[in-house]
Each structure stands twice: as structure tokens, then as C-alpha cells.
Backbone as CSV, one residue per row, in Angstrom:
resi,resn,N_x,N_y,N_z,CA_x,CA_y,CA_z,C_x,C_y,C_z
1,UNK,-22.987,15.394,10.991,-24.119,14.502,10.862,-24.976,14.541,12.109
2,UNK,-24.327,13.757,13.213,-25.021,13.688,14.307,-24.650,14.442,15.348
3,UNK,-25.679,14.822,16.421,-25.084,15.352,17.386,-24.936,14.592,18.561
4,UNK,-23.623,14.227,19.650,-23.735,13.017,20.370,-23.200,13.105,22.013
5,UNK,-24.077,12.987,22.677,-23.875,13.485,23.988,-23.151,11.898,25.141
6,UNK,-22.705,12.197,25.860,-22.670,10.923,26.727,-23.007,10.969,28.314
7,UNK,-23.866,10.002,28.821,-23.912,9.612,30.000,-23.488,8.485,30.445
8,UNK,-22.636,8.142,31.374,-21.945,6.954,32.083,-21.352,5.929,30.346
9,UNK,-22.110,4.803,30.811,-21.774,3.985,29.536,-22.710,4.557,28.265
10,UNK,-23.702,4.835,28.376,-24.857,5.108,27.660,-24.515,6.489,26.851
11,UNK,-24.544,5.969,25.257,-24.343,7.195,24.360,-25.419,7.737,23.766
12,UNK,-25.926,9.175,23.414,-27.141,9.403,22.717,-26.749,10.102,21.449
13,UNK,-27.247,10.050,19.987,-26.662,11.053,18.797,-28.319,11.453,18.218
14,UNK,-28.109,12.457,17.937,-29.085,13.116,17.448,-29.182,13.422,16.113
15,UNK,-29.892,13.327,15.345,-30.108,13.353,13.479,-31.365,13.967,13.322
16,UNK,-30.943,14.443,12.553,-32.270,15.981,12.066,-32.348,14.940,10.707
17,UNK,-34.155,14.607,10.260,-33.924,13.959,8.958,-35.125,14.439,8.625
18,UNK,-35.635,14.746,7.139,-36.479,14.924,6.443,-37.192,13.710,5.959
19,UNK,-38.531,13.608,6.116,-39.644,12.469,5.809,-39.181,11.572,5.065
20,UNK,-38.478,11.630,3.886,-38.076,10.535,2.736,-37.064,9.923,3.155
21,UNK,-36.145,10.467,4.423,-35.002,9.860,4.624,-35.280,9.032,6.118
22,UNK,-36.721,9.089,6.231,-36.205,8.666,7.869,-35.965,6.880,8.229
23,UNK,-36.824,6.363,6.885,-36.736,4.970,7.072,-35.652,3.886,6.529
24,UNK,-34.606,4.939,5.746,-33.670,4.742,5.417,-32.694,4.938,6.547
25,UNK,-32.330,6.090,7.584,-31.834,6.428,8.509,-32.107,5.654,9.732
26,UNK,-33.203,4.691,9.957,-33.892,4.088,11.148,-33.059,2.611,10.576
27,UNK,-33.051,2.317,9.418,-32.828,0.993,9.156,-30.793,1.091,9.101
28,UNK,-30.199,2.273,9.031,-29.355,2.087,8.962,-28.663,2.239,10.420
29,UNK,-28.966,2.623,10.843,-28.882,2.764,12.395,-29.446,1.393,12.988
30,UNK,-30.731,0.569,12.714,-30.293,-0.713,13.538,-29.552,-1.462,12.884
31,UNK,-28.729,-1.527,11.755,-27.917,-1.992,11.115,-26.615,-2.105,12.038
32,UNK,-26.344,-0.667,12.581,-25.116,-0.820,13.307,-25.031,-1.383,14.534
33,UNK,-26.220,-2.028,15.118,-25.755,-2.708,16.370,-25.461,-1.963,17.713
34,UNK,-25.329,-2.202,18.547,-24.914,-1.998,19.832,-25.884,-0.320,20.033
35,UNK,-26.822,-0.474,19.651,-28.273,0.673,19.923,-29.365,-0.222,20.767
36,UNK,-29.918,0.639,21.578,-30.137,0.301,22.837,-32.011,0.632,22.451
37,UNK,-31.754,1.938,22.114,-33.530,2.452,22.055,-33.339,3.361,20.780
38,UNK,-33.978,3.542,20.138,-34.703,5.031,18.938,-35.906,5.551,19.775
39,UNK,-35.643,6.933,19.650,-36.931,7.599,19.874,-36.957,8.575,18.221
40,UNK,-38.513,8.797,17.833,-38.609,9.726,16.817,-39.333,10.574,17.762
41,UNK,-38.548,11.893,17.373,-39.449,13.041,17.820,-39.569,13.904,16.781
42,UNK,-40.832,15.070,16.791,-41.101,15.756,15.668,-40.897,17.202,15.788
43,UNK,-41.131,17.805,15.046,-40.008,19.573,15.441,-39.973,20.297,16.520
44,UNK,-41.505,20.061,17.430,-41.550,20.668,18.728,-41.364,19.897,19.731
45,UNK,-40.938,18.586,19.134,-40.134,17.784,20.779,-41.153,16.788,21.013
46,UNK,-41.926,16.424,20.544,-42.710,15.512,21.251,-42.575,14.271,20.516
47,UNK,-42.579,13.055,21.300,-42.544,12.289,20.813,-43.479,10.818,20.225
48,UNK,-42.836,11.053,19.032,-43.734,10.304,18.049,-44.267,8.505,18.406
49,UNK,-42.585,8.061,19.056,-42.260,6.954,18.926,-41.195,6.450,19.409
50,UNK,-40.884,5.406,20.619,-39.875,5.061,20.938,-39.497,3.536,20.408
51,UNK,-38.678,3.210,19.992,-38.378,1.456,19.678,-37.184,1.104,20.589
52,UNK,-37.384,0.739,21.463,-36.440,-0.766,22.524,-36.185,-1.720,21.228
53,UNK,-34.388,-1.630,21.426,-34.104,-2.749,20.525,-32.846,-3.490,21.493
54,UNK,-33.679,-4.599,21.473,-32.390,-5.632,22.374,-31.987,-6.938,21.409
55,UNK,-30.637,-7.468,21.354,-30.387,-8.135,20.636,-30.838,-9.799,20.482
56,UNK,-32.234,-9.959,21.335,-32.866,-10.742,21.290,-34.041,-10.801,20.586
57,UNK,-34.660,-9.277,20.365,-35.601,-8.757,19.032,-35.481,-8.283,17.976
58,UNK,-34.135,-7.829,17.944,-34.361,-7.919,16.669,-35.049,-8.103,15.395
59,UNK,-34.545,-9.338,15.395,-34.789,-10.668,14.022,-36.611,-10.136,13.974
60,UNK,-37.155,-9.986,15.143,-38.444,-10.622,15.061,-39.170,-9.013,14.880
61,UNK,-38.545,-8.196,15.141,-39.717,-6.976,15.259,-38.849,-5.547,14.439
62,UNK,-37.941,-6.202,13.746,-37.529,-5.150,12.315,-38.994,-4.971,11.480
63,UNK,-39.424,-6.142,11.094,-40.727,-5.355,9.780,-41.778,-4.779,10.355
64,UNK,-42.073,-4.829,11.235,-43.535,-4.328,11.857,-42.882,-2.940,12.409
65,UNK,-41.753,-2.880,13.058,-40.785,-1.387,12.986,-41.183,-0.432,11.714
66,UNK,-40.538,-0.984,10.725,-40.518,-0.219,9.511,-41.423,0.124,8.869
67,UNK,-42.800,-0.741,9.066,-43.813,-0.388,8.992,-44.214,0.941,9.339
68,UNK,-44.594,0.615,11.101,-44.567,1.875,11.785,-43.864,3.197,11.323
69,UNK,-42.414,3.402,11.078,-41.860,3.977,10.789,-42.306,4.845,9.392
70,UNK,-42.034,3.846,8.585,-42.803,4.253,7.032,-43.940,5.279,7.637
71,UNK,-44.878,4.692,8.304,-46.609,5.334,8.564,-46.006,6.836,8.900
72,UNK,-45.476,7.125,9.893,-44.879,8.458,10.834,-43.953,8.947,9.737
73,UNK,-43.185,8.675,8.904,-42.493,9.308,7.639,-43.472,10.165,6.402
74,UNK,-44.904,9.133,6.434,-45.532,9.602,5.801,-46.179,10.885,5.955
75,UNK,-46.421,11.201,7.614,-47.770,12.346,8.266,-46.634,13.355,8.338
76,UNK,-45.230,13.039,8.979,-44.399,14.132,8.810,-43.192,14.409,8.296
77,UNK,-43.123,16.019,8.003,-41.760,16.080,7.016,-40.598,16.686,7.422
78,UNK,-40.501,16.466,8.811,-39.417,16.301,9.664,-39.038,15.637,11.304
79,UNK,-38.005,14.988,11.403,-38.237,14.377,12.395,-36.689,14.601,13.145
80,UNK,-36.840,14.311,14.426,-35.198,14.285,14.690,-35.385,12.804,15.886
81,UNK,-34.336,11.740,15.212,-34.136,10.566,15.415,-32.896,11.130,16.885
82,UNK,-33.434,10.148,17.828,-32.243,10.012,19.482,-32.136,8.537,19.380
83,UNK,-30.786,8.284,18.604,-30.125,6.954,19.428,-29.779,6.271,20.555
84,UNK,-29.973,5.953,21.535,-29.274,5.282,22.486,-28.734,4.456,22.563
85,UNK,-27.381,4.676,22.623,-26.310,3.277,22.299,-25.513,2.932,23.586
86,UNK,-25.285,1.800,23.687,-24.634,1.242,24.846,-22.855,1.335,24.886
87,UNK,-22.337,1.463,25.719,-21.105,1.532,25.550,-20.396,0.516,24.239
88,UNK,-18.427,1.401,24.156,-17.926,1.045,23.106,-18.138,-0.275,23.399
């Protein structure tokens, strides 16, 4: 699935996803908690989009996320999602 590297406490996994899957893949990933940042980047590396998620925003800045997200799912039809997750 993912590919997942580590620095100190700080974990990163990498997901190759195709346009229809990415807002499904973004929402299931802040689902799991203890993720730190998303970056979307697009096939030549650049990046689309970073989201800071701290467990104080959550609640408040999931729909305007997915929004965003949706929009950048739409223009492209591949993306590769970088998790940053905080230690176990």
C-alpha cells in the first residue's frame, strides 16, 4: 500500500492514488488519528497542497479540507499523498 520512512518520532507513508480515490484516501487517513500534516503532491513532485492537522482542528476544518481536496481530485488524475504521523 504505502511506502513508510521514519525520522526520530516522526513517521512519513507515501500512497500513489488516482483522482477518484484521493478524497476517499484523505478522509480515511484523518480518520486514523495521530497524523500530524498531509501534503498532496502531483507526478512531478510539486506540491499541490499541504493540510496541518492538530487535534484541536480538526472538528472545525475537515469540510472546507474536503472541499479543497475534491477541487485538486478534480484537475488531476494522479496524486501521491505524504502522511506525517507522530510517534506510536
Amino acid at each position: 500500500m504505502g511506502e513508510e520512512k521514519k525520522e526520530g518520532q516522526t513517521r512519513f507513508e507515501e500512497f500513489r492514488v488516482a483522482g477518484g480515490e484521493i478524497l476517499n484516501k484523505v478522509k480515511e487517513i484523518i480518520h486514523q488519528g495521530n497524523v500530524r500534516r498531509i501534503i498532496l503532491k502531483d507526478e512531478e513532485g510539486r506540491t499541490f497542497m499541504e493540510i496541518p492537522l492538530t487535534v484541536g482542528v480538526i472538528g472545525t476544518i475537515v469540510a472546507p479540507v474536503m472541499a479543497a481536496v475534491g477541487a485538486i481530485a478534480a484537475l488531476v488524475s494522479n496524486l501521491t499523498i505524504i502522511v506525517e504521523k507522530t510517534g506510536d
